[in-house]
C-alpha positions as CSV (number, residue, x, y, z in Angstrom):
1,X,-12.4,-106.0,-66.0
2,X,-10.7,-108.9,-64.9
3,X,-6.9,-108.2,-62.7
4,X,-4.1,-109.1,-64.6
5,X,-0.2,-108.4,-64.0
6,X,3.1,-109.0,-65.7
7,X,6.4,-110.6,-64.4
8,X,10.0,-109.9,-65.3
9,X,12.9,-111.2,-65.0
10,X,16.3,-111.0,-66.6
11,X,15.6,-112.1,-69.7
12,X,14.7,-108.7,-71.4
13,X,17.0,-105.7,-71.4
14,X,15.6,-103.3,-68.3
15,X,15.1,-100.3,-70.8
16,X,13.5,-102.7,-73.2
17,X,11.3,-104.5,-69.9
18,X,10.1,-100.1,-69.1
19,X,9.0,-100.4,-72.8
20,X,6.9,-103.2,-71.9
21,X,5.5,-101.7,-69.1
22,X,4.3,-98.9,-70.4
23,X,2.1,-100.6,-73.2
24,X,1.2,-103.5,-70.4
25,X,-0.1,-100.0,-68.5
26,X,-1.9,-98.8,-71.6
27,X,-3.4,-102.2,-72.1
28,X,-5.0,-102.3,-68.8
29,X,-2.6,-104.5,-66.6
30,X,-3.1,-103.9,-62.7
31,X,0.9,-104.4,-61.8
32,X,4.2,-105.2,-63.3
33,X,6.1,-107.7,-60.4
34,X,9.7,-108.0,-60.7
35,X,12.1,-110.9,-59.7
36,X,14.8,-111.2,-57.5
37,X,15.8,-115.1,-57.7
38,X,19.0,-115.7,-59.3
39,X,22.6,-113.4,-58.6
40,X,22.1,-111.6,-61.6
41,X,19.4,-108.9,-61.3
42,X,18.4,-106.7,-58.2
43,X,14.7,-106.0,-58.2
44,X,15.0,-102.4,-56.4
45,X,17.1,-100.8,-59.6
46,X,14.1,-102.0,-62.6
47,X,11.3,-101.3,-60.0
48,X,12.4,-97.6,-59.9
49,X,12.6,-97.5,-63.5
50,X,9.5,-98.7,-64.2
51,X,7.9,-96.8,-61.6
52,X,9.4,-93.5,-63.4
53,X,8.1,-94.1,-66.7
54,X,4.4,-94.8,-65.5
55,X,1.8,-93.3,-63.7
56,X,-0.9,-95.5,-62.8
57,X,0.1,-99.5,-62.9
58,X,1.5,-100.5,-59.7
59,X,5.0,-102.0,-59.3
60,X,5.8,-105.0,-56.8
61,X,9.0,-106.8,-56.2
62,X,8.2,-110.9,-57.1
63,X,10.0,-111.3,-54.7
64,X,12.9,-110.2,-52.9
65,X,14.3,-112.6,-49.7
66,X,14.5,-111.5,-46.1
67,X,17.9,-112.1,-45.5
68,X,19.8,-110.3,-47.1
69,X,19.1,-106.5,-46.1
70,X,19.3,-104.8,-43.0
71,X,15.3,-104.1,-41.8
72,X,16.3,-100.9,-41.8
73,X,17.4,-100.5,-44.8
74,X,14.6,-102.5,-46.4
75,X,11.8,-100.0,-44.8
76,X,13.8,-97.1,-46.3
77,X,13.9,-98.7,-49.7
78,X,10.2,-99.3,-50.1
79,X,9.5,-95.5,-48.1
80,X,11.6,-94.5,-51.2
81,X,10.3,-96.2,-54.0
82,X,6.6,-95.2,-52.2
83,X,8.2,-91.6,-52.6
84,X,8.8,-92.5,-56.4
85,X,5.0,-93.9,-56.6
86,X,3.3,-93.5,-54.0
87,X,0.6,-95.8,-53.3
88,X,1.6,-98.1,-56.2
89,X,4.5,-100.0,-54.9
90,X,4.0,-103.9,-53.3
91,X,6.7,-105.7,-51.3
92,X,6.5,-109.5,-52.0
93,X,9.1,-110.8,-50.1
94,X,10.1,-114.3,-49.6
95,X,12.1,-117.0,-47.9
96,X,14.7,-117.6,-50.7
97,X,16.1,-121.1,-51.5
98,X,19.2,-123.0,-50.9
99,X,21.8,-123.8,-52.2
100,X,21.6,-120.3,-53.6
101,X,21.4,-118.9,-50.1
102,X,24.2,-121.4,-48.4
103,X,26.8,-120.6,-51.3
104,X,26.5,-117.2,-50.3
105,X,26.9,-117.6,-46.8
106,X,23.1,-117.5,-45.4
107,X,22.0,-120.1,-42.8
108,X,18.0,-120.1,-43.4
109,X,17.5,-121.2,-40.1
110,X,13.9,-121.1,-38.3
111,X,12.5,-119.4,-41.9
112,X,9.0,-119.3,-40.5
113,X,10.0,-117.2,-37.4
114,X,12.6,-115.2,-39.8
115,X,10.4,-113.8,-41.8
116,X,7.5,-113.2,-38.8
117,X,9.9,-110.9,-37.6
118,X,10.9,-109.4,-40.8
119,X,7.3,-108.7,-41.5
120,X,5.8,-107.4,-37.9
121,X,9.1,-104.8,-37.7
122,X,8.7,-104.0,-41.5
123,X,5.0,-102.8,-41.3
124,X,5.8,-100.9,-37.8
125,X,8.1,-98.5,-39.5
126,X,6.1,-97.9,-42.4
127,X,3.5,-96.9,-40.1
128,X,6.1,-94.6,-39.0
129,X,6.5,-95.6,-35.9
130,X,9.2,-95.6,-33.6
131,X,10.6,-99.2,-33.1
132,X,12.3,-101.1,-30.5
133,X,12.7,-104.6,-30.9
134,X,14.7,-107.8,-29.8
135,X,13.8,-110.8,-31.5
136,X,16.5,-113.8,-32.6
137,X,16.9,-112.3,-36.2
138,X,16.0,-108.5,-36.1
139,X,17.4,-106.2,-33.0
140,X,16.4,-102.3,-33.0
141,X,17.0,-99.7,-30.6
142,X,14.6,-96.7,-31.0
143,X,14.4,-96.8,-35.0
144,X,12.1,-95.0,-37.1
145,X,11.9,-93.6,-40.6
146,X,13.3,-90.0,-40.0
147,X,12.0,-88.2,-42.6
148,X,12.6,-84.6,-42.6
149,X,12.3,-83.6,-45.9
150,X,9.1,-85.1,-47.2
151,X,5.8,-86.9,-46.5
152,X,5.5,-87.9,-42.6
153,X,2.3,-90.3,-42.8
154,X,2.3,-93.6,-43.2
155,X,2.8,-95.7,-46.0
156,X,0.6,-98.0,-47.8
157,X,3.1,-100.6,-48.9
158,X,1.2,-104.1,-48.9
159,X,3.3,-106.8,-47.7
160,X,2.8,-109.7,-49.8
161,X,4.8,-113.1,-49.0
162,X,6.1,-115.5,-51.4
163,X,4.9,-118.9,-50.6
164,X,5.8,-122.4,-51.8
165,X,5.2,-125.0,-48.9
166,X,2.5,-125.5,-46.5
167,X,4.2,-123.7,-43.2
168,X,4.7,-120.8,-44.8
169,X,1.7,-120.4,-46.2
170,X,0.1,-120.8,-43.2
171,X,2.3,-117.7,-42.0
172,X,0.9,-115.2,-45.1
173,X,-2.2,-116.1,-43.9
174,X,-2.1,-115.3,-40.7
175,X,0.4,-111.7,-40.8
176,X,0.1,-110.4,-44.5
177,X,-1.4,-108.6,-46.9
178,X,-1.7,-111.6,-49.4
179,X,0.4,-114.2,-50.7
180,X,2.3,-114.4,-53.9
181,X,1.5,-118.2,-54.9
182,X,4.1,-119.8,-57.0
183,X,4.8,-120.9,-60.3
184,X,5.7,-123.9,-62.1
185,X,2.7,-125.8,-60.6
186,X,-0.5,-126.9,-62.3
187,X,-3.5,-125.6,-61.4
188,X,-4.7,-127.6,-58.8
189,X,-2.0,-127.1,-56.7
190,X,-3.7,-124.0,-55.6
191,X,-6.6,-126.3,-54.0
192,X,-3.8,-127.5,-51.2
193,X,-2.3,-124.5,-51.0
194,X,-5.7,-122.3,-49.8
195,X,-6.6,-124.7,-47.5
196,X,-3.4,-123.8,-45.5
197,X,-3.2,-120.1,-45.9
198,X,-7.2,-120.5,-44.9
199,X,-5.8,-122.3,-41.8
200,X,-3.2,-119.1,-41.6
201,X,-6.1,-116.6,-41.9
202,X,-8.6,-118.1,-39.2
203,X,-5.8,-117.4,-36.7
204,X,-6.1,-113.9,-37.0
205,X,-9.3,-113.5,-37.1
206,X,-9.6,-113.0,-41.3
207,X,-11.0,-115.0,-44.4
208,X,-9.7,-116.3,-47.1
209,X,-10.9,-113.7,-49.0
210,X,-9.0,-111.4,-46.9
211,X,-6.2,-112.3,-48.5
212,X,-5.2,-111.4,-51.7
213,X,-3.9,-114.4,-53.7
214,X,-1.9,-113.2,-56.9
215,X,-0.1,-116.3,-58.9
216,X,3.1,-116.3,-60.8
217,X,2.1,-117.9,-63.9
218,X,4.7,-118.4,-66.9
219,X,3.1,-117.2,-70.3
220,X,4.9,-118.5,-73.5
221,X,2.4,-117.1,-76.5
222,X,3.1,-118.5,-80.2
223,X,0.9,-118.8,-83.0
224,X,3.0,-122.1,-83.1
225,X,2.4,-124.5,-80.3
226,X,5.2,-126.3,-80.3
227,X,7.9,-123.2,-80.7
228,X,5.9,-121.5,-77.7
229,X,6.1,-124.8,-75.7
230,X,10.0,-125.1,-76.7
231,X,10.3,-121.5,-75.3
232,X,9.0,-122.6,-71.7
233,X,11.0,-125.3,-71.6
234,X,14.2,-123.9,-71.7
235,X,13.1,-122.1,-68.1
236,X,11.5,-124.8,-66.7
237,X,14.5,-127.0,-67.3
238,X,16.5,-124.6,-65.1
239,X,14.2,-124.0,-62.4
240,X,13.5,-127.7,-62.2
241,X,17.3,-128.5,-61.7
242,X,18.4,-125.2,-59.3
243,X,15.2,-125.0,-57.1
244,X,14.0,-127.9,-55.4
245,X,10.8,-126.1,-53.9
246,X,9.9,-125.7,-57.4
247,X,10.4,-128.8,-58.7
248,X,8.9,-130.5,-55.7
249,X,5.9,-128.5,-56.1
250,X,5.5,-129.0,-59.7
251,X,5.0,-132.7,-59.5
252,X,8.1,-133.4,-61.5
253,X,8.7,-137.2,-61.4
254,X,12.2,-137.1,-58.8
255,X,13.9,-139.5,-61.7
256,X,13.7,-136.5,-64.4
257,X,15.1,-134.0,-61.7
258,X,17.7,-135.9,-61.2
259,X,18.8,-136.9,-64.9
260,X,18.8,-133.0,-65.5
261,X,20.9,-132.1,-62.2
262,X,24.0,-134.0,-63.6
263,X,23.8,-132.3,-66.8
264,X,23.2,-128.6,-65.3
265,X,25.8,-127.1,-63.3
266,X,25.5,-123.7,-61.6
267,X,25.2,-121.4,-63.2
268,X,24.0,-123.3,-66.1
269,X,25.7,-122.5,-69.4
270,X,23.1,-122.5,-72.3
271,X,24.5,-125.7,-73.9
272,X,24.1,-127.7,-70.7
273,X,20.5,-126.5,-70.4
274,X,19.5,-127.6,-74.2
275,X,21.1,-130.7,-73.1
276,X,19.2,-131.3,-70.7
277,X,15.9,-130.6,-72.3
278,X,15.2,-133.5,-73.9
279,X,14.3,-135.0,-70.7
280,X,11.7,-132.7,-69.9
281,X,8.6,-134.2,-71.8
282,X,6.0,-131.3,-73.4
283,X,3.1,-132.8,-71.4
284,X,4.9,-131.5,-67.8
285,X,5.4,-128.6,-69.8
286,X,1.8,-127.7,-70.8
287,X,0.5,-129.3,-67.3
288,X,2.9,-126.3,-65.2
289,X,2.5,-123.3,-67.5
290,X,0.2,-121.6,-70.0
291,X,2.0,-122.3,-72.9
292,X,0.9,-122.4,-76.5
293,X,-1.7,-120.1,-79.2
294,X,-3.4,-117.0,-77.7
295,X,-6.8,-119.0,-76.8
296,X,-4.6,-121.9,-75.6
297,X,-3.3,-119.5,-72.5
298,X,-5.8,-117.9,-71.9
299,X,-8.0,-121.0,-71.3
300,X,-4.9,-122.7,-69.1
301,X,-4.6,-118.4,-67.4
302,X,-8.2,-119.3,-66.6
303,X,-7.6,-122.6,-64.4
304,X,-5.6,-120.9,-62.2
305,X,-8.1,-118.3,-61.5
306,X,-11.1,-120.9,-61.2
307,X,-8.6,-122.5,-58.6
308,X,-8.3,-119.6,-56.3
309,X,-5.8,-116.8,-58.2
310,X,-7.2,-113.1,-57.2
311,X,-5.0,-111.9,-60.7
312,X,-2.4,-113.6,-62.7
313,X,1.4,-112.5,-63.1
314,X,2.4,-113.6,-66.2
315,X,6.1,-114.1,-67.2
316,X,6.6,-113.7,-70.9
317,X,8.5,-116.7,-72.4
318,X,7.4,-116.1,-76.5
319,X,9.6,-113.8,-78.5
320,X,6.9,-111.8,-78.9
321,X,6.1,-109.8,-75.2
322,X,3.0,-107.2,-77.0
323,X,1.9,-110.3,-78.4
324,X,0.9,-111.8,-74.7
325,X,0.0,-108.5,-73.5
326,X,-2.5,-108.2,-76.2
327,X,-3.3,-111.6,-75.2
328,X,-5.0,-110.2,-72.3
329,X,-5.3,-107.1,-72.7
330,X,-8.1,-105.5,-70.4
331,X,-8.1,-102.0,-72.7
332,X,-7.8,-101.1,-76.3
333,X,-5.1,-98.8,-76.7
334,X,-3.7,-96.6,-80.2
335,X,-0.7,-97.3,-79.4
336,X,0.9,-99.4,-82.7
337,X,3.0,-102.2,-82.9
């Protein structure tokens, strides 16, 4: 069977998204990833809920930033959600983006050494051990998980980093678990992108195979073509005005970002963002996503693992969510639609 995963976001309903989940779980997907990108949802609250309502699929945050929690904190959350399902929860974490970060008050200074730190302290206490450590953006005394009431042995929470630019992917070579590659790129932007975590990985003595290489892909299925192309759009117009990692990775010519920055203000209404559409040609569309008829995706899905992906996420963009889980579904289930 080949790995597949799901990604969600805001745009369903959470008790609607656990609906999902379970019949993406029937279906055969490996893991549901959750986001935590804009200020509107928390990943923790959905993971747990979708956690609760399964029993095999595994549940990863897609991702969460390293700024915002106390380390502390952070290790208890995942210890928690591990006590919810254990052995089937991920921690992708990531290095966040500004201006979303600045208007709330976060200096991502030194990112690369930010998150080394997050990640070495992290891992220590799910080992359980006891941590002291004084570094420029994490300083424990003596810490540990104290559980008393539960399981005392360590966890097995992977610690996957979300990676956009070269640095950084260097750095999820070289001190995780894997790498959550981005999306909003074409395919081949994955060729660039292992060469650099291979770089990170030779450093500490590992492969490139020792790292596992998941991709955020955005899905939008239609019998129709064109409808499921209009239905990516209206995301990528978004992302390609609010997050310049994105839209620098995508490609996007800079004279399109910057026609649809003066229309989009933040947060975008929905009339400024199919305003601002128009400018975003369908070619950039179908080059960055897997957008159109079932065998369309699946054969654009398919680039990205020829290019290096270890198992797709897919964000579902179509109105119809079953419809692109059926799309590639790894199991045939009795479940009706």
């Amino acid at each position: 069977m080949e790995r597949i995963a799901m990604y969600l976001q805001d745009k369903h309903e959470i008790r609607e998204g656990m609906e999902y989940v379970k019949y993406a779980e029937a279906r055969g997907f490996e893991a549901v990833w959750q986001a935590e990108s804009r200020l509107v949802r928390d990943a923790i609250v959905p993971m747990a809920a979708f956690a609760a309502v399964t029993s095999g699929i595994k549940v990863g945050s897609g991702v969460i930033n390293n700024w915002t929690r106390n380390i502390g904190l952070l290790a208890a959350t995942f210890l928690t959600l591990d006590d919810l399902a254990p052995n089937r929860i991920i921690c992708g974490i990531g290095a966040w983006w500004d201006p979303l970060a600045k208007n709330v008050g976060i200096e991502r200074k030194k990112p690369l050494k930010a998150m080394r730190e997050t990640v070495e302290v992290m891992k220590r206490l799910l080992r359980m051990e006891r941590v002291t450590f004084h570094g420029e953006f994490h300083n424990v005394e003596g810490i540990e998980l104290d559980v008393v009431h539960g399981r005392r042995e360590p966890r097995h929470v992977p610690i996957m980093i979300g990676a956009t630019g070269d640095a950084m992917m260097e750095l999820a070579g070289e001190i995780a678990d894997g790498v959550v590659l981005n999306y909003c790129v074409p395919p081949e932007y994955n060729v660039e992108a292992l060469k650099h975590l291979e770089i990170g990985a030779k450093k500490a003595g590992r492969k490139l195979d020792d790292i596992d290489r998941p991709q955020l892909v955005v899905c939008s299925v239609d019998h129709d073509h064109k409808r499921a192309v209009q239905a990516a759009k209206e995301l990528l117009t978004q992302y390609l005005a609010q997050q310049p990692h994105i839209a620098k990775a995508s490609g996007t010519p800079e004279e399109t970002v910057k026609r649809i920055q003066t229309i989009l203000g933040w947060p975008a209404t929905k009339e400024q963002i199919h305003e601002a559409m128009q400018f975003v040609p369908d070619e950039l569309i179908e080059r960055i996503t897997a957008s159109g008829t079932p065998d369309e995706v699946r054969r654009k899905v398919a680039q990205y693992r020829q290019n290096g992906c270890t198992c797709p996420i897919l964000y579902p963009l179509g109105e119809d969510v079953r419809l692109m889980i059926d799309t590639f579904a790894q199991k045939q289930t009795t479940d009706s639609r």
